[in-house]
N, C-alpha and C positions, 0 to 999 in steps of 0.2 A: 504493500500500500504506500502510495507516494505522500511526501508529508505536505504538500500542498499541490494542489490542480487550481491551472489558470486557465479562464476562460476566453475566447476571443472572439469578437463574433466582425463577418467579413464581410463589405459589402464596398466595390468600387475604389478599392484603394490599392491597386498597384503601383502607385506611386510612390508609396508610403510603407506597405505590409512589409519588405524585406527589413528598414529596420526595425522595425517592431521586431520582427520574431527571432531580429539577431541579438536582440536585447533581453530576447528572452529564453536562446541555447546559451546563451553567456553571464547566465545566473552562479554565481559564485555557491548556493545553494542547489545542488546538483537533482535532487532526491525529488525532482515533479514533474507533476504530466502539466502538459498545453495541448490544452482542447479547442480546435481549430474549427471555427461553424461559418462556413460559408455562407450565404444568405441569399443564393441566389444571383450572384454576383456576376455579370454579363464582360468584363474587362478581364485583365490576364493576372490577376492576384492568383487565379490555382493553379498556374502553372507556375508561380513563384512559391507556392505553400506545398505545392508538391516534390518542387526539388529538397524543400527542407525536411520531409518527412522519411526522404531517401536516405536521407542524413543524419538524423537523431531519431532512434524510437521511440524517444519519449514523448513526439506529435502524433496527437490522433488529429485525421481530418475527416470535417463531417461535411458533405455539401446537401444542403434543402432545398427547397421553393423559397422564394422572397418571403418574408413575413415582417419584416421589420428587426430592431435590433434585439428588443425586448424577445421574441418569439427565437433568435439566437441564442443569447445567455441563457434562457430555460433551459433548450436542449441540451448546454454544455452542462448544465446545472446538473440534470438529470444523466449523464454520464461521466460525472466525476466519481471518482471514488480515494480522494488523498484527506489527508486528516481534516487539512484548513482547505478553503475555497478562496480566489483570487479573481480578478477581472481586470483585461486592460483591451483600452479602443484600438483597432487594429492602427490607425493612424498616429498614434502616441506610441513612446517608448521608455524604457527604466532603465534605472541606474542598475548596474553590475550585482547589485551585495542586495539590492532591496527587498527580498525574498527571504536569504539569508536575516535580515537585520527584523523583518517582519515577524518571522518564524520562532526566533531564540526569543523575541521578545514575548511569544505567544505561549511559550513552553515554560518561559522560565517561572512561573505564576501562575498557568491552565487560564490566561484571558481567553473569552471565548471571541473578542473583537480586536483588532491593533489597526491603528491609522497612522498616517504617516502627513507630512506637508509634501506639497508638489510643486512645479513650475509649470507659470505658464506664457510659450509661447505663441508670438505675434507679430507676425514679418519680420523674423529671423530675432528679433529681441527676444531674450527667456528673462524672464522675472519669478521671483522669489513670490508664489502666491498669499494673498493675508489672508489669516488663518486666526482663529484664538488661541489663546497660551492656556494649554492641556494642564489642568488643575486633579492630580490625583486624589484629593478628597474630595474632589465632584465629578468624577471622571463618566458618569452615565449625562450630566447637561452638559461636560464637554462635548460628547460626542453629539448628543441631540444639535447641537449650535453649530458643529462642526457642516464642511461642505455634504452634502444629501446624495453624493458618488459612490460606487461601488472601486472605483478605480484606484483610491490610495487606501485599499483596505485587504486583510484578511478576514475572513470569517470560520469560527467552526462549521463544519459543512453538516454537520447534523441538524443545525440550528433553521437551516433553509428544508432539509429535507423532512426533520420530525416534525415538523409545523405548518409544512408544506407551501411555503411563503415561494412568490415569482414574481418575477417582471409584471408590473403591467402591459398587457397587446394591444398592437393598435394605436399607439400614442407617443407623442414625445411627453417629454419629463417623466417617463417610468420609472426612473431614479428616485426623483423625489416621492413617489406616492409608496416606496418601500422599504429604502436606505433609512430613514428616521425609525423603524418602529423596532427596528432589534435593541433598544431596552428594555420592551414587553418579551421579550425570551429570553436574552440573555445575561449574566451578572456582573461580569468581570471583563471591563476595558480598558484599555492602556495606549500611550499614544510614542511613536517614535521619531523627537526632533528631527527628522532629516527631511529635506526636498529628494525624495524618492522617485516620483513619479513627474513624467515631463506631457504634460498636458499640450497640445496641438491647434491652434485657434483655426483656422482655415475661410477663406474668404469663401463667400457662397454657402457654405455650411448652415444648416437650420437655423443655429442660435445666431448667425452672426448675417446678418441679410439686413440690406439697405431699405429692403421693401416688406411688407405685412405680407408673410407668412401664413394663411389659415389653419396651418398644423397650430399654431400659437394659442388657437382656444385648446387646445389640451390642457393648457395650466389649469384649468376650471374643473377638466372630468380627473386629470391628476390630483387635483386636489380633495375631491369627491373619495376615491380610491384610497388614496394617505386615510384621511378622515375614517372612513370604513374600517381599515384596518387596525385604524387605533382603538375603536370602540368595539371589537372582538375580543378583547380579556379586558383583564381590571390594570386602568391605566392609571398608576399614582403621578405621571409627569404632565399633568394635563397642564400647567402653567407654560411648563415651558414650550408643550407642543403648540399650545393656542398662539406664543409668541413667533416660535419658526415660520408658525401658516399666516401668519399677519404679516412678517419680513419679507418672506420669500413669495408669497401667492400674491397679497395685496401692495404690498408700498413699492418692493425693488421691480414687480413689475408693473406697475403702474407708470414708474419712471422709465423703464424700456419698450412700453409700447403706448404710450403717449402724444408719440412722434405721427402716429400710423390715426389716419381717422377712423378707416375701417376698423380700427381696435378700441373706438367707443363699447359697441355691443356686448364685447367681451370683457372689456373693464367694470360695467357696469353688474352683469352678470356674476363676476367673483365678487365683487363687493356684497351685492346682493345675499349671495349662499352665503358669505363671512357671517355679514352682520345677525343671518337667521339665526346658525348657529354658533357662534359668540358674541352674543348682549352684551356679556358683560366687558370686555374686552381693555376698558377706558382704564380699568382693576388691574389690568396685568402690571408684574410689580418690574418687570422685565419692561415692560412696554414704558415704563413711568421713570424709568432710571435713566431714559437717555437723552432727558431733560426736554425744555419747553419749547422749542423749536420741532423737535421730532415730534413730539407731541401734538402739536399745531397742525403738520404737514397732515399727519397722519389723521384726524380729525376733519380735516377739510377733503382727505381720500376718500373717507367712509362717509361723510354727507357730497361725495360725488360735485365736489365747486370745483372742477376742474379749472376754468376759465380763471377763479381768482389763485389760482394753486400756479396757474401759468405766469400771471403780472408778478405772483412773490417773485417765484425761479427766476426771473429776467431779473430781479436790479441785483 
């Protein structure tokens, strides 16, 4: 049994797939599978993932129908079999020991979670991503606050398997609607200082587009999803989730699609399901700590005064 299985799921990136996966026979941490899921991918990444299979047995390659990335990672999910569970974007790549440094830290203490800091590059610039500073006497609202990625983490793989937990299908931000809720499974996380993982910005890419996206209302049914998932067992973090879905669904994107008019509908919409279900929200002690300006903004999001939320932002 390998002591960690990474997942990769493949679509359209021959440009990009050989260094990934040279980043990833070149793990200093020898003892793992990479589980290679094609996605239907119509350009010549499998004839790049195939010469590398000839080359290390430790790649399994799976090729499917399209389905999206989420319907990727499941499958790889579902044919791992190493202790801890891993994820990286075929287009991103890691540092040499990352695996190594993820693993010892996973062993040395039976965490059942370790996360790491990343970098992210953007026209050839790589920066040092912000991140919160990992507080081991609160190390389960570290992770809650921390990025909502599967990619600077391990997991025990039992954790996805006995509880049956996957991707969201069908959507972007499937990350976010699942990455937050392994507090409600598991007890013990740990985070490891280093820029491990090198994140890949890419012009034209989903998140990063000049123009309104209609994938973009997924924020709303992702958030739907998270929500669901959290009220499946007895959630003692409700404070802090209420504050994640208020940062990440309502305010940061309210400010990234703001831009877009077709993205009134959909602003209006997440706001809507927020405010239904958190009333109270004005109470979060998280939400009130980051003083009277955030507060303001945030107040004027939830009663929808866009227009006067525009003249603040301008002086």
């Amino acid at each position: 049994m390998p002591k960690v299985s990474i997942v990769i799921p493949v679509y359209g990136v021959e440009e990009y797939i050989d260094k990934c996966l040279k980043s990833l026979v070149n793990q200093t941490l020898q003892d793992i599978e990479i589980i290679v899921v094609n996605d239907g991918s119509k350009d010549n990444s499998q004839d790049i993932i195939d010469e590398y299979v000839k080359r290390d047995k430790r790649i399994k390659s799976i090729i499917k129908e399209n389905g999206g990335q989420a319907s990727a990672r499941n499958m790889g999910i579902k044919l791992a079999t190493g202790d801890y569970l891993g994820f990286v974007d075929s287009d991103d790549w890691i540092e040499s020991n990352m695996y190594e440094l993820l693993y010892n830290e996973a062993v040395s203490n039976d965490y059942d979670v370790v996360f790491c800091n990343y970098h992210i590059e953007t026209n050839g610039i790589r920066e040092e991503a912000d991140t919160i500073v990992f507080n081991p006497e609160k190390a389960v609202e570290s992770y809650i606050f921390s990025q909502p990625a599967p990619w600077n983490k391990i997991f025990k793989r039992h954790l996805w398997v006995n509880n049956k937990l996957k991707f969201a299908e069908g959507m972007i931000y499937e990350d976010y609607a699942i990455i937050p809720v392994f507090p409600l499974y598991a007890n013990k996380f740990s985070y490891v200082d280093k820029c491990l993982y090198n994140y890949l910005v890419r012009d034209g890419s989903t998140m990063n587009q000049a123009k309104f996206n209609p994938k973009f209302k997924d924020i709303v049914r992702a958030s739907k999803v998270l929500f669901e998932n959290l009220s499946k067992v007895e959630n003692p973090y409700w404070g802090e989730y209420e504050y994640i879905i208020f940062a990440n669904t309502i305010r940061d994107n309210y400010f990234k699609l703001r831009i877009f008019p077709e993205a009134m509908p959909v602003l209006v919409e997440m706001i809507d399901w927020f405010r239904r279900n958190f009333p109270n929200w004005k109470k979060n002690k998280y939400i009130k700590k980051n003083g009277w300006k955030y507060m303001l903004y945030s107040r004027l999001i939830i009663k929808k005064r866009f227009k006067l939320l525009n003249m603040l932002k301008k002086r």
